[in-house]
C-alpha positions in Angstrom: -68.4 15.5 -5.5 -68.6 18.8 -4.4 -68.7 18.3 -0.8 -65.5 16.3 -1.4 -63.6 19.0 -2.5 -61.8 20.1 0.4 -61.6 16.8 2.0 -57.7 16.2 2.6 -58.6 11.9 2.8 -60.6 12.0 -0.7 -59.9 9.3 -2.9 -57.7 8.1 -0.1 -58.0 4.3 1.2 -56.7 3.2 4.6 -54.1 1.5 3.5 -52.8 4.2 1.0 -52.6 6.4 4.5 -50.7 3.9 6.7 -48.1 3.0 4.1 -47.3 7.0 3.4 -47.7 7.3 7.9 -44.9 4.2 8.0 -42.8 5.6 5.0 -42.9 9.5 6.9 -42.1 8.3 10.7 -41.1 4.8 10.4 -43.0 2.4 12.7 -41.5 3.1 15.7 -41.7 6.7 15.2 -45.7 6.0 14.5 -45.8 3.6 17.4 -44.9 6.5 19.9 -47.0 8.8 18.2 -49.8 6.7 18.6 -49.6 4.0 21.2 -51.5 0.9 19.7 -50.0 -2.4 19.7 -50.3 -3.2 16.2 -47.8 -0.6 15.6 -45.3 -1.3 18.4 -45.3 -5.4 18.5 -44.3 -7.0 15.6 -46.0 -4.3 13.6 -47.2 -4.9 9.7 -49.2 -3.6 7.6 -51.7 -6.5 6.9 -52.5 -6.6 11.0 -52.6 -3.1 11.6 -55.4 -2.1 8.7 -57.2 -5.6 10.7 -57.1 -3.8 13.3 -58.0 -0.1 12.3 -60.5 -1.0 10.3 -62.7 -2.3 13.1 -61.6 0.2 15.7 -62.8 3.2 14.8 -61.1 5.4 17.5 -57.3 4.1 16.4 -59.1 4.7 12.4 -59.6 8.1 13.7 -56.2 8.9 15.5 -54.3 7.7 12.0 -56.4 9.7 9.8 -56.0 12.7 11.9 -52.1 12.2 12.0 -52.0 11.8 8.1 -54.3 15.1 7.8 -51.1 17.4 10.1 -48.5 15.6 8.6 -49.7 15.9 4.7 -52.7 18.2 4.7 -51.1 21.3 6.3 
């Protein structure tokens, strides 16, 4: 638990993230911030976790996002 402590995405599940990312920028906002098709073509929220939770690079870029927009 320790180790956790400082770790802005404790406790945090993907889809917790997105909806707070879509809520902040909107999706067309998020799609221009990061340029994946799940968030500029007919974006939702059910295809877009599909997608980021087996592509960990995208995973990575929407975590990052949510820790400068929230965590700073």
């Amino acid at each position: 638990m320790e180790e956790q402590k400082n770790n802005p995405l404790h406790g945090k599940t993907l889809e917790m993230i997105l909806v707070q990312l879509v809520d902040f920028y909107g999706w067309e906002h998020l799609g221009y911030k990061i340029n994946i098709n799940c968030f500029n073509n007919d974006p939702s929220i059910k295809s877009s976790l599909k997608f980021l939770r087996r592509t960990p690079w995208a995973r990575k870029q929407v975590e990052d996002l949510y820790i400068s927009t929230f965590a700073s």
